[in-house]
C-alpha positions as CSV (number, residue, x, y, z in Angstrom):
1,X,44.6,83.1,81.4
2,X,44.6,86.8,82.3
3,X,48.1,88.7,82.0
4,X,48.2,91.4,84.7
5,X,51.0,94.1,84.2
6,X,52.1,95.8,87.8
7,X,53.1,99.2,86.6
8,X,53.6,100.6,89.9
9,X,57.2,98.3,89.9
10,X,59.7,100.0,88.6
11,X,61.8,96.7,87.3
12,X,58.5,96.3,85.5
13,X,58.4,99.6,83.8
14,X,61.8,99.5,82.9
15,X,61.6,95.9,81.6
16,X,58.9,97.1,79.1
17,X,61.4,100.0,78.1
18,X,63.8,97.8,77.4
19,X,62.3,95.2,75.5
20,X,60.5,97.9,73.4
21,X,63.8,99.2,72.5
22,X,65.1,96.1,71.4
23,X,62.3,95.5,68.9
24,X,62.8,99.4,67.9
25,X,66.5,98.2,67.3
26,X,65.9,95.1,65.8
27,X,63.4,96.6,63.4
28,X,65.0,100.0,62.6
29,X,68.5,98.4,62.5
30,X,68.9,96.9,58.7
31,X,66.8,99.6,57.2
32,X,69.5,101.9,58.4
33,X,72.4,99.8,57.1
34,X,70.9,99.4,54.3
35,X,70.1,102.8,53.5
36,X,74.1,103.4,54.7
37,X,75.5,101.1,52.0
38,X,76.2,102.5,49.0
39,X,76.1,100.5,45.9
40,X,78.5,102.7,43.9
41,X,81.6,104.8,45.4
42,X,80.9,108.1,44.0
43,X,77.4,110.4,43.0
44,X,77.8,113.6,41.5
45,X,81.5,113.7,43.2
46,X,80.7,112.8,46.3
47,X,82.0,109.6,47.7
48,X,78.9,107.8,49.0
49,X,81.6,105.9,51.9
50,X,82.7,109.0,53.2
51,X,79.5,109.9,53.7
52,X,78.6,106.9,55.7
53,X,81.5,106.8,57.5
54,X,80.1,110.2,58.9
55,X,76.7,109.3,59.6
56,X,78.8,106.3,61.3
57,X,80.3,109.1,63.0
58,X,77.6,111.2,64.2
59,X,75.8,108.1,65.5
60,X,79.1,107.3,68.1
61,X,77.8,109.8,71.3
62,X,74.1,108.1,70.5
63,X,75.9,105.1,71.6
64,X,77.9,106.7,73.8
65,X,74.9,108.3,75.5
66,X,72.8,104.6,75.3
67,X,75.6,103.3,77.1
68,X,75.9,105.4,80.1
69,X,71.9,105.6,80.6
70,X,71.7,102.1,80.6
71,X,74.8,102.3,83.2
72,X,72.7,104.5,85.2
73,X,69.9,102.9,85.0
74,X,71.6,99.1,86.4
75,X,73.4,101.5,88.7
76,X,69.6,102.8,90.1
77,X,68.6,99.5,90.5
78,X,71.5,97.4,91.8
79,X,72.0,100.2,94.7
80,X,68.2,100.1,95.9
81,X,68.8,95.8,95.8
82,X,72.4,96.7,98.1
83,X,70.6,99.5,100.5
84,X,67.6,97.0,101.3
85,X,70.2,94.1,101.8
86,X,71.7,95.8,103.8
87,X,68.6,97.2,106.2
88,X,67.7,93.4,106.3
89,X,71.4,92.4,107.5
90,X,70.6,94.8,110.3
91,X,67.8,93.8,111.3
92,X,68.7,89.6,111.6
93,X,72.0,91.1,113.3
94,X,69.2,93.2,115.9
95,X,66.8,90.5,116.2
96,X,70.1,88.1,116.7
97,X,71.6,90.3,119.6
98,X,68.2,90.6,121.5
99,X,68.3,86.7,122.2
100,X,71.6,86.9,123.6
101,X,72.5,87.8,127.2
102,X,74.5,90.9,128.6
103,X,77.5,88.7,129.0
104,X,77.1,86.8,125.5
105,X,76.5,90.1,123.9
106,X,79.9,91.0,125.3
107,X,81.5,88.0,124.0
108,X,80.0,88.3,120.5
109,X,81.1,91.9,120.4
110,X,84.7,91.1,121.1
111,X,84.3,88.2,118.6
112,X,83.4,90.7,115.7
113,X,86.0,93.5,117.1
114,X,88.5,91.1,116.3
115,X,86.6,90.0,112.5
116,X,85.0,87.1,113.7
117,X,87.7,85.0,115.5
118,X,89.4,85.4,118.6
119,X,91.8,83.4,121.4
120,X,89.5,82.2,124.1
121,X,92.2,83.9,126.6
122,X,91.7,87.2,125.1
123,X,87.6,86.7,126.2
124,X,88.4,85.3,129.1
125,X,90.0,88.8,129.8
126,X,86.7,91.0,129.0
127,X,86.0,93.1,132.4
128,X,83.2,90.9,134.6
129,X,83.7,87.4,133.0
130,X,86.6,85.3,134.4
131,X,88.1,82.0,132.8
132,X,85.5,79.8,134.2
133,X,82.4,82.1,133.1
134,X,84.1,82.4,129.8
135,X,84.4,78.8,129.2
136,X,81.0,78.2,130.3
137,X,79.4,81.0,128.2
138,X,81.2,79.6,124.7
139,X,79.9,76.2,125.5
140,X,76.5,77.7,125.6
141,X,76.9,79.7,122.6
142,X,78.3,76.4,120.7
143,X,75.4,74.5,121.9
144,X,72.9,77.1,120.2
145,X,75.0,77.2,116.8
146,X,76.4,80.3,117.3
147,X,80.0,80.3,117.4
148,X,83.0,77.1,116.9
149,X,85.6,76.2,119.2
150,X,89.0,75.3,117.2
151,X,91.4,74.0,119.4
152,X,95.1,75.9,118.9
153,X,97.6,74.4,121.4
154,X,96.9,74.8,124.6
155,X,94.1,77.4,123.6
156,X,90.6,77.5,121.8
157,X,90.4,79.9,118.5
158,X,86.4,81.4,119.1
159,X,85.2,81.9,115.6
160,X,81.5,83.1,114.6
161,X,79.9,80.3,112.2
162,X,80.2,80.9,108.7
163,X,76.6,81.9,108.1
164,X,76.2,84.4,111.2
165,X,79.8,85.6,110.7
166,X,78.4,86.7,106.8
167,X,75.4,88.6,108.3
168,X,77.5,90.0,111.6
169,X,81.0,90.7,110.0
170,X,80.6,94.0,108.0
């Protein structure tokens, strides 16, 4: 069994990174306490704890500085993940709108003005497209999956189904 490396992804790359600083900082780690402890409190009148608790001290904006690269670094790679998310959530909502006719595009478009539920009689009241029309075009768009038809008194709520309403509803 052959293990291939892609080094042309960046996860990859930066995967290595990491995991050869954590064997740096596994292996470096207790030689560097070690050599940090003292055995006695003082040498030659210096206090051997003091002087740790300075080298303890110099070492905070290392930490500090680890910290906000490996921020950076998530930060990198969690925006690129969000941006091409996104591009594909346009694309599904594109390819979604092309099946749809000029009068179901206007109904879906009023559905998502209003954050994806509306009162049929507020559709029915979309210049060109009467009660009847109205009625007839949610029916179709129920049929196909698109949207739900909730009754409310004497009138329909028109909501977007959950799974198009999460790629539609921004």
């Amino acid at each position: 069994m052959e293990l291939k490396i892609d080094f042309s992804n960046k996860k990859t790359i930066v995967g290595l990174i990491g995991l050869v600083c954590i064997i740096a900082l596994i292996s470096y780690l207790p030689g560097i306490l070690n050599k940090t402890n003292p055995d006695v409190c003082t040498v030659d009148g210096v206090c051997l704890h003091e002087q740790r608790l300075e080298l303890l001290n110099q070492l905070v904006p290392v930490f500090i500085l680890s910290g906000v690269v490996i921020g950076a670094v998530v930060f990198f790679f969690m925006t690129t993940k969000l941006e091409n998310k996104k591009k594909e959530l346009q694309e599904v909502t594109q390819a979604l709108m092309q099946f749809l006719n000029k009068d179901e595009k206007k109904i879906v478009e009023k559905i998502l003005e209003n954050n994806g539920k509306t009162f049929q009689s507020e559709i029915s009241r979309i210049e060109g497209i009467g009660k009847l029309k109205s009625h007839r075009i949610l029916l179709r768009l129920s049929d196909r999956g698109v949207i739900e038809i909730e009754k409310h008194g004497k009138t329909n709520i028109i909501k977007l189904k959950k799974n198009i309403k999460e790629v539609l509803v921004k």
